[in-house]
C-alpha positions in Angstrom: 17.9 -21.6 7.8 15.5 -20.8 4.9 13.0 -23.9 6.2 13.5 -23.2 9.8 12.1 -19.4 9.5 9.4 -20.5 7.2 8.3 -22.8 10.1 9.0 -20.2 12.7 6.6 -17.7 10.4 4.0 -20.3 10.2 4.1 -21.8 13.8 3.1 -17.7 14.8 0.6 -17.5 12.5 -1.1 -21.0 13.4 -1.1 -19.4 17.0 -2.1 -16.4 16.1 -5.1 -18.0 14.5 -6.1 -20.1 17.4 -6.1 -17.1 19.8 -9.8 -15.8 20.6 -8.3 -12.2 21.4 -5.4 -11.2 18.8 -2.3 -10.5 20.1 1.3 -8.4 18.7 4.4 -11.1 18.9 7.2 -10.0 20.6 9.0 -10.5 17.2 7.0 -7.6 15.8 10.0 -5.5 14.8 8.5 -3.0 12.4 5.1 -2.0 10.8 3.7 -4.0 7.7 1.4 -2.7 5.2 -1.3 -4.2 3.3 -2.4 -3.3 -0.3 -6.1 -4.0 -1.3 -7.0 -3.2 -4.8 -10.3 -3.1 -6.4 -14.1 -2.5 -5.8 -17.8 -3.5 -7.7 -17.5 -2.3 -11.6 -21.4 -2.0 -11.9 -22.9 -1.8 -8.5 -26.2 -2.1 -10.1 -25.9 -5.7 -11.2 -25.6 -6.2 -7.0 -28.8 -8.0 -5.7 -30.1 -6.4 -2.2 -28.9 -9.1 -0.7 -25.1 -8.4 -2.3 -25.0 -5.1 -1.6 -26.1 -5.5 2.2 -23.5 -8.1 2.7 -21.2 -5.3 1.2 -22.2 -2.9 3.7 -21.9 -4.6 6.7 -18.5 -6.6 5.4 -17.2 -3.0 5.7 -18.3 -2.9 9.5 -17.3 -6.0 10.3 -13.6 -5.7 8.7 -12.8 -2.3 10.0 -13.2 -3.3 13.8 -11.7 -6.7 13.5 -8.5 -5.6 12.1 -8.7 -2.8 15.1 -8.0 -6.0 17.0 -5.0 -7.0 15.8 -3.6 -3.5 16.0 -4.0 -2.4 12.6 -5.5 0.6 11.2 -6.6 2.3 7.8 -4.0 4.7 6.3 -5.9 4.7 2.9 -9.4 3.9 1.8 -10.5 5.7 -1.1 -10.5 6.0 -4.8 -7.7 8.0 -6.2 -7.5 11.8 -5.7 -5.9 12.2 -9.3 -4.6 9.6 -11.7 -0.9 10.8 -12.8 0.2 8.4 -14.9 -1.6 5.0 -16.6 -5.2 4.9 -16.5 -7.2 3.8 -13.6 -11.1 2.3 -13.6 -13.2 5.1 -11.8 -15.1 2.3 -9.9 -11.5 0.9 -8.4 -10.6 2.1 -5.3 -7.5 1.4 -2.9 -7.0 0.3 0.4 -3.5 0.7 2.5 -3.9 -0.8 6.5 -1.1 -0.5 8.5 -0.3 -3.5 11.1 2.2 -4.1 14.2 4.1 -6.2 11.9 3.7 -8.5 8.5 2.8 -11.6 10.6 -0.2 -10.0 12.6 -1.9 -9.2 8.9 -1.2 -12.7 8.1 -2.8 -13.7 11.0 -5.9 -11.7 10.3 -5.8 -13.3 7.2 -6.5 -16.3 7.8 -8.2 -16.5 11.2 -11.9 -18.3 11.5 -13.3 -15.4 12.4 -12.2 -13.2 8.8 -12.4 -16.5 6.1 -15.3 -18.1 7.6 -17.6 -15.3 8.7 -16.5 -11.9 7.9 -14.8 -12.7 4.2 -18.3 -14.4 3.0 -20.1 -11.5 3.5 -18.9 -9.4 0.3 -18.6 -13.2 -2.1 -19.5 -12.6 -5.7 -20.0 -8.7 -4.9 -16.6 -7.5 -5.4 -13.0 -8.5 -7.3 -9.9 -7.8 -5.2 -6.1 -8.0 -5.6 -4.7 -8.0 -1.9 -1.0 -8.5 -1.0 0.8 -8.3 2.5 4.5 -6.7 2.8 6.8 -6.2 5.2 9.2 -3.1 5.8 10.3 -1.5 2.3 14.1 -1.7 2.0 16.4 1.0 4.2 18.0 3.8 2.1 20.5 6.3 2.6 18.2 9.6 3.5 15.1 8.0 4.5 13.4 11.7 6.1 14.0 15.3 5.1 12.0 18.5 5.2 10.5 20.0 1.9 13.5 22.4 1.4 13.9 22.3 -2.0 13.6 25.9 -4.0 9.9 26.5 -4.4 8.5 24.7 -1.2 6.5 25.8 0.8 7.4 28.7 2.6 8.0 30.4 -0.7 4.8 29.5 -1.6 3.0 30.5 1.6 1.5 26.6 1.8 0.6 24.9 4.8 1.5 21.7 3.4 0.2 19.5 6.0 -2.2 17.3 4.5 -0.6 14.4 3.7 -1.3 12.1 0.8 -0.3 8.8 -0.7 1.1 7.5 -3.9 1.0 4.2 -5.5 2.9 3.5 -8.1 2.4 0.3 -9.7 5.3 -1.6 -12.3 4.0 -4.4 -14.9 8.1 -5.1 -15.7 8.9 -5.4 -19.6 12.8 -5.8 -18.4 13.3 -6.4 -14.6 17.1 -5.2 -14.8 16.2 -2.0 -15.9 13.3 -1.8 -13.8 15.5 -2.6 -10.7 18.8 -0.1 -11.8 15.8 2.5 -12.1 14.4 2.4 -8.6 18.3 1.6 -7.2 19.4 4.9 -8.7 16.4 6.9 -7.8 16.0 5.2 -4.0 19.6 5.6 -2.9 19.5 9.9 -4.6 17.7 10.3 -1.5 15.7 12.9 -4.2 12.1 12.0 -3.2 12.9 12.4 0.5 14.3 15.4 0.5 10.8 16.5 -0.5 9.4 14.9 2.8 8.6 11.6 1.3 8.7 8.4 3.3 8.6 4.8 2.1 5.5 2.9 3.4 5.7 -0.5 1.3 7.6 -1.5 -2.2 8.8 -4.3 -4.6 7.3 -7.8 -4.0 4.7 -8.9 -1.4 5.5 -10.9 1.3 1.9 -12.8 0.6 -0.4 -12.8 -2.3 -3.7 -13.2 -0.4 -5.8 -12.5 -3.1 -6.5 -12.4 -6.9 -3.3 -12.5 -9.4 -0.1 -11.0 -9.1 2.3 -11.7 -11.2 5.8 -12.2 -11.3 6.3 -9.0 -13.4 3.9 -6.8 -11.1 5.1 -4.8 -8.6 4.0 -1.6 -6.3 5.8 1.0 -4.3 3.6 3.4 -1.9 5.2 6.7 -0.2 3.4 9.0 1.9 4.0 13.0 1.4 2.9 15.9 3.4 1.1 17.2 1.0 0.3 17.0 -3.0 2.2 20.1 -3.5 5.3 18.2 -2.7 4.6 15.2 -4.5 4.2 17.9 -7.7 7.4 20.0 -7.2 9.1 16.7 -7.0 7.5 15.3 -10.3 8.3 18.4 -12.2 11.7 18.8 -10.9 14.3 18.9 -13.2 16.5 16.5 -11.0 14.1 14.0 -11.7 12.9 14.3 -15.1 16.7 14.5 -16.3 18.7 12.2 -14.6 16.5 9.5 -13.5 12.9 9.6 -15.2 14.8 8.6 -18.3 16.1 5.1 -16.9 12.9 4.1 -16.8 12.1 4.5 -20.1 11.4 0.7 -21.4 11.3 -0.8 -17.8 7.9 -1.4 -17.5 4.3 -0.3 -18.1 3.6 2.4 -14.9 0.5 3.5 -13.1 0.8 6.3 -10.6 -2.3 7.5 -8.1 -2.6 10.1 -5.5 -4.3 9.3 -2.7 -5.9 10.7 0.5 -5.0 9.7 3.7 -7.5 8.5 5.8 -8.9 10.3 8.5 -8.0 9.0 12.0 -11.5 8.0 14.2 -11.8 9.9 17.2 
């Protein structure tokens, strides 16, 4: 069963590839996510010539994947670094697509290896990795009704933001009972977080990933949820501490990206 839905995966990506006008598979069952990571350290060392190709690869890229469905959630730097440290030149980008195979697809069509992919060669360093859906759990939505939320705080809170979290595993076991217990609390969610991608990739497209490297995204309605949450004494008591010697963590906030009108 393993081989034949390998071959099933990659006979609809060979077709998607052929196809001169992307199409969504009937098999697109739910939303995947990819997760591009980096940027130019030292845009100065860019040639003219570098720096244009940058520029119009950013064109190019945003209306191709528009025709496979997919769309930007995130394309920024960080809003605030909350844990780890983070290069001020890195920047993050989160697309969402009709399904894992239809970013595959994009992936590696002619039109984005061969002509739009060139464009930004030798300009830029990227770590790129396609997932599927994250993994169900018990309480999946909930309103920010926690003590402290937002109607006692007189806050809109409905400008949503992002956070990546990124694992380099010391112990995986630990690392996995961590994120178990803390997934199946339902505890982020009941501050209106959602899952948007986590754990492994589905694909490594681009530059390393290692075994021991992991990320988890969630969306929140707003950074004052995501703070309440991180301060909480739920979290910082009984599961915060299970962490301790998992792995080395990086944590970002992020903005969401503003939809094109």
């Amino acid at each position: 069963m393993p081989r034949l839905a390998e071959l099933v995966v990659g006979l609809t990506l060979a077709a998607f590839a052929a196809l001169g006008q992307p199409s969504t598979p009937e098999s697109c069952a739910a939303p995947g996510h990819m997760l591009v990571m980096g940027g130019t350290a030292d845009r100065s060392k860019l040639s003219e010539q570098q720096t244009k190709g940058l520029q119009q690869y950013g064109i190019e890229v945003g209306a191709l994947i528009a025709t496979y469905g997919a769309f930007y959630a995130v394309r920024s730097r960080p809003q605030a670094v909350i844990e780890g440290s983070w290069p001020a030149w890195k920047s993050v980008v989160i697309s969402t697509w009709p399904c894992r195979e239809t970013g595959q697809a994009f992936w590696h069509s002619d039109k984005y290896s061969n002509h739009v992919k060139p464009l930004r060669k030798d300009a830029a360093e990227y770590r790129v990795a396609m997932f599927g859906p994250p993994p169900k759990h018990p309480v999946q939505t909930g309103a920010w009704t926690a003590e402290g939320g937002p109607a006692a705080k007189n806050l809109a809170c409905n400008v949503p933001v992002y956070l990546l979290v990124t694992a380099d595993a010391t112990d995986q076991a630990k690392l996995g009972a961590y994120r178990k217990a803390l997934n199946d609390s339902g505890i982020m969610y009941s501050y209106g977080a959602s899952d948007v991608l986590q754990g492994e990739p589905a694909e490594v497209l681009e530059g390393d990933w290692p075994k021991s490297f992991s990320a988890k995204v969630t969306r929140w309605p707003c950074k004052e949820a995501f703070d309440a949450f991180y301060v909480s004494a739920d979290y910082n008591t009984k599961y915060k501490p299970l962490r301790a010697g998992a792995a080395e963590f990086t944590a970002v906030i992020l903005a969401e990206e503003k939809p094109v009108k």
